[in-house]
Every structure is written in structure tokens, then in C-alpha cells.
C-alpha positions as CSV (number, residue, x, y, z in Angstrom):
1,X,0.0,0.0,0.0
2,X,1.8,3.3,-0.9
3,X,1.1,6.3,0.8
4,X,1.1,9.5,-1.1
5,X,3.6,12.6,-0.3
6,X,0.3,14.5,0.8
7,X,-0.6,11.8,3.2
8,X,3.0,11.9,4.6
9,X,2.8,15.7,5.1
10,X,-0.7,15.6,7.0
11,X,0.6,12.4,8.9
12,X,3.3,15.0,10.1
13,X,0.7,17.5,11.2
14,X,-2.2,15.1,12.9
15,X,-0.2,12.6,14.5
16,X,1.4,15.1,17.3
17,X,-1.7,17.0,17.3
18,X,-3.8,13.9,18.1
19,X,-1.6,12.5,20.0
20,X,-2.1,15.7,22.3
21,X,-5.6,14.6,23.2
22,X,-4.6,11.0,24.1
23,X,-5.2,9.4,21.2
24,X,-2.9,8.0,18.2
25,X,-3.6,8.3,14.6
26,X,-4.4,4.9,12.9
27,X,-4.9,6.0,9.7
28,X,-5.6,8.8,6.7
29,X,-7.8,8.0,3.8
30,X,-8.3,11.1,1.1
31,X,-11.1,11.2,-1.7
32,X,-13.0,13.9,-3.0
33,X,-16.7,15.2,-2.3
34,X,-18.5,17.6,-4.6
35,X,-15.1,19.2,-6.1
36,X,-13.9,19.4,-2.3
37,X,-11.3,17.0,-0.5
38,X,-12.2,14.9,1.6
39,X,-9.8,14.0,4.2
40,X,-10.9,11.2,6.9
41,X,-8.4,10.8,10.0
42,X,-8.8,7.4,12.0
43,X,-8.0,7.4,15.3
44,X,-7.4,4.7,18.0
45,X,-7.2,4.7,21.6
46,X,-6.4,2.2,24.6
47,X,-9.7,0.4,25.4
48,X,-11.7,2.6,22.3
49,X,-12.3,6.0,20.5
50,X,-16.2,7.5,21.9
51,X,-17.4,9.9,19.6
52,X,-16.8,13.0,22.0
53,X,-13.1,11.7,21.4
54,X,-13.6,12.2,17.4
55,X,-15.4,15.7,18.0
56,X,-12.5,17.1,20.0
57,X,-10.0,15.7,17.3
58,X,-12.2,17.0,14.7
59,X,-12.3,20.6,16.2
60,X,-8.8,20.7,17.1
61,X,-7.7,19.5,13.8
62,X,-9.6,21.8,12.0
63,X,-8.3,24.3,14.0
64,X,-4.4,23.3,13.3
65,X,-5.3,23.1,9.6
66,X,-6.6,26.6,9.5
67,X,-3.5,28.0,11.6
68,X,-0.8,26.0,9.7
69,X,-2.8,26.3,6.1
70,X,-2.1,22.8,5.8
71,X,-4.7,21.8,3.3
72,X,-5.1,24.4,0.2
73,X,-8.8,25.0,-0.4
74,X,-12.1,23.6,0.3
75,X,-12.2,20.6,2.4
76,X,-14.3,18.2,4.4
77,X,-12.8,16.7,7.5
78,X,-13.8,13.2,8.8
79,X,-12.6,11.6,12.3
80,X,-13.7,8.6,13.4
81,X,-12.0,5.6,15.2
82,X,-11.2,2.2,12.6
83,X,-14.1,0.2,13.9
84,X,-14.5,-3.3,14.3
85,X,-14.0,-4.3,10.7
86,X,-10.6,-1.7,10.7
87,X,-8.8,-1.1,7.5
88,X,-4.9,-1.4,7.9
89,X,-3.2,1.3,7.0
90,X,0.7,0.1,7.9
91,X,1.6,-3.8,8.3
92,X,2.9,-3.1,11.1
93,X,-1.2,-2.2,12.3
94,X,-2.1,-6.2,11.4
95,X,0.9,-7.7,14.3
96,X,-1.6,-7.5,17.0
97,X,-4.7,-9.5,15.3
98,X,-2.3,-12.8,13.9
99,X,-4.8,-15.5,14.3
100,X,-8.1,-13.6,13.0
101,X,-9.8,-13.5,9.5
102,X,-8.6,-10.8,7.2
103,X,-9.7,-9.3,3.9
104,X,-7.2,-8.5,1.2
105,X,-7.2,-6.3,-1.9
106,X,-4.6,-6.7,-4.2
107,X,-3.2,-3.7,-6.7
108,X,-2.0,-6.6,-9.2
109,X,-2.9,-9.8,-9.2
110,X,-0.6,-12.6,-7.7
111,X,-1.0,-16.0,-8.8
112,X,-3.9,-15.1,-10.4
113,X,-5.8,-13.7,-7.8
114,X,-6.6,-9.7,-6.4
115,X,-8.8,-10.7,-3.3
116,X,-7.6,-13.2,-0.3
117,X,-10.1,-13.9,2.3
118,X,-8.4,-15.9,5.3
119,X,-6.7,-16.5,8.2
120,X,-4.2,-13.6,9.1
121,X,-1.1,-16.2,10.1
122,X,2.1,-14.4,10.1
123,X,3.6,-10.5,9.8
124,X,7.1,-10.5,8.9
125,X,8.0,-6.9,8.3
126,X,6.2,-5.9,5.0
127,X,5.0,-9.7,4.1
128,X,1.7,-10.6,5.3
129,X,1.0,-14.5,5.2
130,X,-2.8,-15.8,5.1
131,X,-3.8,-18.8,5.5
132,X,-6.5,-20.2,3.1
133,X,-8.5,-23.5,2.5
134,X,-5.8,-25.6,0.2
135,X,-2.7,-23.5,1.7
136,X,-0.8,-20.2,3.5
137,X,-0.5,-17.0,0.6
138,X,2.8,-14.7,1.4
139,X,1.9,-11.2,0.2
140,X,4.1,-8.1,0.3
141,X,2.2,-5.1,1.8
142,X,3.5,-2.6,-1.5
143,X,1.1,-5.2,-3.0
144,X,-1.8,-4.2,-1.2
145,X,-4.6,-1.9,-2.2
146,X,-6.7,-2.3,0.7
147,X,-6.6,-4.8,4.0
148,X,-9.2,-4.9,6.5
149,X,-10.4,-6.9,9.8
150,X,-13.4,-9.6,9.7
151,X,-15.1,-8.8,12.4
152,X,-16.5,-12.4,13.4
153,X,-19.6,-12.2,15.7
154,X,-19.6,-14.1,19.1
155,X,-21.8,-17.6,18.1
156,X,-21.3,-17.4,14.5
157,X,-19.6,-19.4,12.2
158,X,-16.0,-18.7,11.5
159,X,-15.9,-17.0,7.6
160,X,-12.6,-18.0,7.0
């Protein structure tokens, strides 16, 4: 997954503004809305992010955007915390959840495949391994367009 110079300039802004009001940045997503940017901050916290947490980012952050002129223009400005089903932003973000069902996007495909649904089984520094029916997949996070969390209910089948 390759992050964008843009991306690496407002993860140099928000991460030691967020991590003023005691919580860390997980992630930053850009798109546009309406001919505006539209910049959405993920934020994660020991033991979870209530939505009080996200106003107060979003107001502060705002705030440090206007001050600094970090973003040129029009833009909207989404905070919110990753969520159960969490997109990874870094590999480093999947270490903590080895053992539970991931989602994979691939840029290209490899071995003939873009999407692996499966076991997360091993990080080893940018290779992700999942395990699928029929075998283990080593994938090398520059390859990934998108990863995200399964978020398996308590009683339910696993969707491995």
C-alpha cells in the first residue's frame, strides 16, 4: 500500500496534534466530495475511541489546519475511530490481530488472484502470510490496495 507525499505531510501534522488529546492516529484515507477534498483521520485509543473523542479531534484539527494552512482550499474533515471491521493502514497495524480473519485487496494480481479472504497467520516486516482453504498465501504489503479486519460475531460461524 503506498502512501502518497500529501498523506505523509498531514501524517506529520495530525499525529502530534492527536496525539495531544490522548489518542494516536491509525490511519488517513483522502477522496474527493462535490469538487472538495475529503480528508478522513482514524484514530485509535487504549480500550476505544467514543465519539466525544472524534469531535474534539475534529475541532482541534480543524483548528491546526486553519493556523498551519495545511490543506489548500475547500475541504471536508472526517474523524472517526477504525471500527470493528478496521482497515490497515501500515503492516505493522495487522501484528496484534495474527490468528483472526482478514480481507485483502490486491493492486495486481498474484497467482492469479486480487482478493484473499483468510486467516491472518504471520507479519514478517512488510509480508503478510494468510492462510487459506488448500494452503498459506505470502503477500508483500506494497502489493496491497486495501486490507481490513473480519469482524467475526460471538456464536457465529467462522468466515474464513
Amino acid at each position: 500500500m503506498t502512501r502518497t507525499p500529501l498523506i505523509e505531510r498531514l501524517a506529520g501534522t495530525i499525529r502530534p496534534a492527536v496525539a495531544a488529546l490522548e489518542v494516536s492516529l491509525w490511519g488517513i484515507e483522502i477522496a474527493s466530495a462535490g469538487g472538495r477534498m475529503l480528508l478522513r483521520v482514524f484514530i485509535d485509543a487504549e480500550g476505544g475511541v467514543p465519539i466525544s473523542a472524534c469531535a474534539r479531534v475534529s475541532r482541534h484539527l480543524g483548528a491546526v489546519f486553519d493556523a498551519e494552512d495545511t490543506i489548500p482550499g475547500a475541504y471536508v474533515l472526517e474523524v472517526s475511530s477504525p471500527g470493528l471491521e478496521r482497515r490497515f493502514f501500515e503492516p505493522e497495524q495487522l501484528a496484534s490481530y495474527v490468528g483472526q480473519v482478514v480481507d485483502v485487496r490486491l493492486n495486481q494480481p498474484q497467482d492469479g488472484r486480487r482478493h484473499l479472504r483468510g486467516v491472518l497467520a504471520e507479519v514478517d516486516g512488510a509480508d503478510i502470510v494468510i492462510s487459506e482453504e488448500g494452503g498459506s498465501v505470502r503477500v508483500s504489503w506494497p502489493l496491497v490496495k486495501s486490507a481490513h479486519l473480519v469482524h467475526e460475531f460471538p456464536g457465529a460461524a467462522p468466515q474464513a
